[in-house]
C-alpha positions in Angstrom: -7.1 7.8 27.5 -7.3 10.9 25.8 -9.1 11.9 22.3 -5.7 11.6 20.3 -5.0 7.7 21.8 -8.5 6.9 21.2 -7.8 8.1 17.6 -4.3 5.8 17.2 -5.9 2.9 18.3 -9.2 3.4 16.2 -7.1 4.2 13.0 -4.7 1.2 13.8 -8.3 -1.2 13.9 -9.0 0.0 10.4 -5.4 -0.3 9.1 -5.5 -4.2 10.5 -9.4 -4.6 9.0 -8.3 -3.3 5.4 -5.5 -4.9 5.2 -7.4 -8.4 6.2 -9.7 -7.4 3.5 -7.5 -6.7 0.7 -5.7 -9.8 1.5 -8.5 -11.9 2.1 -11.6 -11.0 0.9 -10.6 -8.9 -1.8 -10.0 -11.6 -4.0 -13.1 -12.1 -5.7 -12.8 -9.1 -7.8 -9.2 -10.5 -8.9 -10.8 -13.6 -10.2 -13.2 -11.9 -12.1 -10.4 -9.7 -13.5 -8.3 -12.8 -14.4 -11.7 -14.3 -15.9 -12.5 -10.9 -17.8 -8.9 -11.5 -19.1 -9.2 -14.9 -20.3 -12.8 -14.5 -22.4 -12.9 -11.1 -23.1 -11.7 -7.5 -23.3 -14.7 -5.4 -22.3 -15.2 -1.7 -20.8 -17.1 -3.1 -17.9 -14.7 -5.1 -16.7 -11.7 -2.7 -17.8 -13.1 -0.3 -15.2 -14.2 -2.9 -12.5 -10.0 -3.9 -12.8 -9.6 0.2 -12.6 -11.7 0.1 -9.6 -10.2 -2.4 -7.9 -6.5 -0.7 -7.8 -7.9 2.7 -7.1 -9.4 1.5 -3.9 -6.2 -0.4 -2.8 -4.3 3.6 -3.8 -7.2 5.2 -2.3 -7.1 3.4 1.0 -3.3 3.7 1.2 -3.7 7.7 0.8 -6.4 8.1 3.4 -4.6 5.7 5.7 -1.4 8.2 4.7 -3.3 11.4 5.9 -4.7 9.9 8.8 -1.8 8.8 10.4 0.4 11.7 9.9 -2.8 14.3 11.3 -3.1 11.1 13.9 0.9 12.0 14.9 0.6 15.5 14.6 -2.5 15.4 17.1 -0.2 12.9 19.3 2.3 15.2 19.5 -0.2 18.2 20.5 -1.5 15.9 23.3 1.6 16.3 24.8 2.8 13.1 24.3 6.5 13.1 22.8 6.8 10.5 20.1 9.6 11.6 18.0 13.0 11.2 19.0 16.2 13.0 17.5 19.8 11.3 16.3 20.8 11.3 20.1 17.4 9.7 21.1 16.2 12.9 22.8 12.6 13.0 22.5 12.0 16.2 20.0 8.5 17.8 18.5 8.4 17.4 14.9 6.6 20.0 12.6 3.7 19.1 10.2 6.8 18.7 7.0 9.0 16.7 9.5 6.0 14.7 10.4 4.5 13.6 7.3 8.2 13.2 6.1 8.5 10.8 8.8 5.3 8.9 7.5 7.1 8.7 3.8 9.9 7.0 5.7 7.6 4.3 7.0 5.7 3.7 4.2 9.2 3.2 2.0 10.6 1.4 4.4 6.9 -0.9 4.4 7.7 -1.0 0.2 10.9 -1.4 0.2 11.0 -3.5 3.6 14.5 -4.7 4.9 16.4 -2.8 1.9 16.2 0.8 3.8 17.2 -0.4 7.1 20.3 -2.3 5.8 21.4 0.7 4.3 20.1 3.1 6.8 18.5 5.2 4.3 15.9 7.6 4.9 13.7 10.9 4.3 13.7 12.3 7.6 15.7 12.9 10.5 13.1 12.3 12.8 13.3 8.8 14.3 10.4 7.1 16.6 11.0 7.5 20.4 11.4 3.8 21.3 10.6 5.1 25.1 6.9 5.4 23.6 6.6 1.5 23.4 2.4 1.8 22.0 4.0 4.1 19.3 6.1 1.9 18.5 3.4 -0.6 17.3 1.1 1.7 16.1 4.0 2.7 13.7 4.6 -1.3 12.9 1.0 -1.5 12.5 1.2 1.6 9.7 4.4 -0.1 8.5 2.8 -3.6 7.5 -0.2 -2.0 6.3 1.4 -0.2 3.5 3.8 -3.3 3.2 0.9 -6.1 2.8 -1.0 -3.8 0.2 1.7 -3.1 -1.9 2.6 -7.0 -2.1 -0.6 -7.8 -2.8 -0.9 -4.7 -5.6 2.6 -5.8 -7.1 1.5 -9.6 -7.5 -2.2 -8.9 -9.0 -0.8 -6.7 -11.1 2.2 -8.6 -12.3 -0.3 -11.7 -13.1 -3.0 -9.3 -14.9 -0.4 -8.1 -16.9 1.2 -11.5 -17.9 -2.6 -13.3 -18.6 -3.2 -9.7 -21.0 0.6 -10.6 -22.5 -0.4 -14.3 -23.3 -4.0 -13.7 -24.5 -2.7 -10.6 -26.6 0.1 -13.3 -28.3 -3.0 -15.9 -28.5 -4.6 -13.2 -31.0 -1.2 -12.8 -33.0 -0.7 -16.2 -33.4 -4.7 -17.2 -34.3 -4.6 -14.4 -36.5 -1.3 -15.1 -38.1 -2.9 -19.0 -38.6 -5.7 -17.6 -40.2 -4.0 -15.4 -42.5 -1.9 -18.3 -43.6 -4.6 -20.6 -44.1 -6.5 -18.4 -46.0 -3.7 -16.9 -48.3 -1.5 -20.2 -48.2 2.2 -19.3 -47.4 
């Protein structure tokens, strides 16, 4: 095994591990978010909530980085993991490369809607001969897919509790004002 397989399958173990965390365990600092949301509106907690998105974008940069240098290192192994239209196995360039990591990680957002269409950012296609590859690309794939699920739904519920406490206010407000002044 050389260095740059080593590399693959160590970078595929974190993608699985973060993932499971941000899942999982990650949860914990959601709830506290949804409890900041229903008692109170303080900087603490704003920037606790902050924190908690920038480490799911944080991770999915690194994770970005990692895997295209992780190809490009692949690639300078020797080992031929790109493939062209015809499915002869090519070497792809640094811009063709991380241009091939945008396509998997739309095609993780967007899941099956790319592949119906057969859309993409880059000509470069995975050399299915390369079967590890393959699942080390699935792997990169799910990653991106699971944390952008799981940023989508927190952050569609965050922003609905903020929605219902902010019309709460209205309304108590507006109840007040009409108690006090009459109609």
């Amino acid at each position: 095994m050389s260095y740059s397989v080593l590399l693959a399958i160590g970078l595929s173990v974190l993608m699985i591990g973060t993932s499971v965390f941000i899942v999982f365990f990650h949860g914990r600092t959601e709830q506290e978010i949804d409890r900041w949301v229903d008692y109170s509106f303080s900087g603490y907690t704003l920037r606790r909530a902050l924190g908690y998105y920038r480490f799911m974008a944080l991770s999915m940069l690194v994770v970005y980085v990692l895997f295209t240098c992780s190809c490009l290192i692949l690639q300078a192994d020797g080992i031929a993991i790109f493939a062209d239209a015809q499915r002869h196995p090519i070497v792809a360039g640094p811009i063709a490369t991380s241009l091939f990591t945008l396509d998997l990680v739309l095609r993780g957002g967007f899941f099956d809607i790319m592949e119906h269409f057969e859309l993409g950012v880059s000509p470069v296609l995975m050399n299915r001969q390369q079967f590890w590859f393959v699942w080390y690309a699935f792997v990169f794939r799910m990653f991106f897919g699971l944390t952008l699920i799981k940023m989508f739904i927190s952050f569609v519920w965050i922003y609905g509790k903020v929605r219902m406490q902010v019309q709460a206010q209205r309304e108590a407000r507006a109840a007040e004002q009409f108690e006090r002044y009459g109609r």
